[in-house]
N, C-alpha and C positions, 0 to 999 in steps of 0.2 A: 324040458324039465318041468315036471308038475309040480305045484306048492299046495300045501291044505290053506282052505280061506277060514280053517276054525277060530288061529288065531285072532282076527278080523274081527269075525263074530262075536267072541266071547269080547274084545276089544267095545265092540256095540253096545251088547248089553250089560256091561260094567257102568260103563257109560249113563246108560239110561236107568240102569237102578240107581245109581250115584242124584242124577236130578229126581227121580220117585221120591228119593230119601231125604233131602235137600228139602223138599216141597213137602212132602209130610212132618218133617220137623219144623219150617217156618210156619204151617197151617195149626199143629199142636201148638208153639211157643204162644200165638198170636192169642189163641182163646182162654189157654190155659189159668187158672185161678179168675179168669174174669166176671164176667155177670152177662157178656152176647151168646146169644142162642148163636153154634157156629151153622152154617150155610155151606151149602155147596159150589166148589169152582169149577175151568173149564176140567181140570184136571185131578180134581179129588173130590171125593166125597164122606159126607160124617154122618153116623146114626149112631142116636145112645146107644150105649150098653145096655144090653139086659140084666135086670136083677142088680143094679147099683143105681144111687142116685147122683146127681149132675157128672156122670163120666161117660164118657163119648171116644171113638173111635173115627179116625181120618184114615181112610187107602186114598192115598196118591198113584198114579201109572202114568208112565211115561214110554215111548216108542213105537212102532207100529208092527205089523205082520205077525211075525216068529220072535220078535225082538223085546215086545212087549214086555215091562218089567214092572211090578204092583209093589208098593211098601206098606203097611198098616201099624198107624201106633196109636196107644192109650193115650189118655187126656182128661182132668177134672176140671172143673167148671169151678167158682167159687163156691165157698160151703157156707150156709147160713151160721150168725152166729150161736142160734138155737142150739144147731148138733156140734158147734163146739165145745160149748158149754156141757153138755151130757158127756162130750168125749173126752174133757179133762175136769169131770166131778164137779161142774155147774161151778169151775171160776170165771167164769164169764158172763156175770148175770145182768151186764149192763143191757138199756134195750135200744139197738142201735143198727141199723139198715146192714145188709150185707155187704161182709169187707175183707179185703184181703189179709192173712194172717202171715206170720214169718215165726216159725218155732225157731227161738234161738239157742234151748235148751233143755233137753229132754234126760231125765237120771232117775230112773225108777228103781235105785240100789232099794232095798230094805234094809233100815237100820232100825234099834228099838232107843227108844226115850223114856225112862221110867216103866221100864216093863212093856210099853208098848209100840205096836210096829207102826210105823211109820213110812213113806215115800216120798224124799227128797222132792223139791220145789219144780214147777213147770215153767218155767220163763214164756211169754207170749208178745209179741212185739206187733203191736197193729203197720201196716203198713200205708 
């Protein structure tokens, strides 16, 4: 009796994208919002993005031969306080080294006050 070994196979490379993907998300968690230039392992590698500033890409691959399975995810770097401050209308005018930010409340309804329009409060929580 013959059997297909496809099952097997696709068994493998489940397998090994599962660690690709595993190791691309522990290699993004690890840099993410931080301030290290990321580096490359035996097993992934990162290069900016084009055309944005501190975001970077990691492909992970793990398996060998025909098996070979690659994952690729985005990733920001910390953002200086500078461009936060331009990016919620310069409330952030303190001058203080870069740092991790934690938005804990974003509500851009439009309401008006006296005739005029307005945009509900930014909450910003330093971290």
């Amino acid at each position: 009796m013959q059997m297909s070994i496809a099952p097997y196979e696709a068994q493998i490379r489940a397998k090994n994208l599962g660690i690709a993907e595993t190791s691309a998300v522990v290699f993004a968690a690890t840099y993410e919002g931080g301030l290290d230039i990321p580096g490359n392992t035996d097993t992934c590698t990162s290069e900016a993005r084009e055309g944005t500033e501190n975001a970077y890409s990691v492909t992970c691959t793990h398996g060998t031969d025909k098996y070979v399975q690659s994952v690729t995810r985005a990733f920001r770097l910390a953002v200086p306080d500078e461009g936060l401050a331009k990016l919620v209308g310069r409330a952030l005018l303190e001058s203080s080294p870069i740092r991790r930010l934690h938005v804990s409340r974003v509500s851009l309804v439009p309401t008006t006050m006296n005739g005029a329009l307005m945009v509900t409060t930014i909450s910003i929580m330093r971290c």
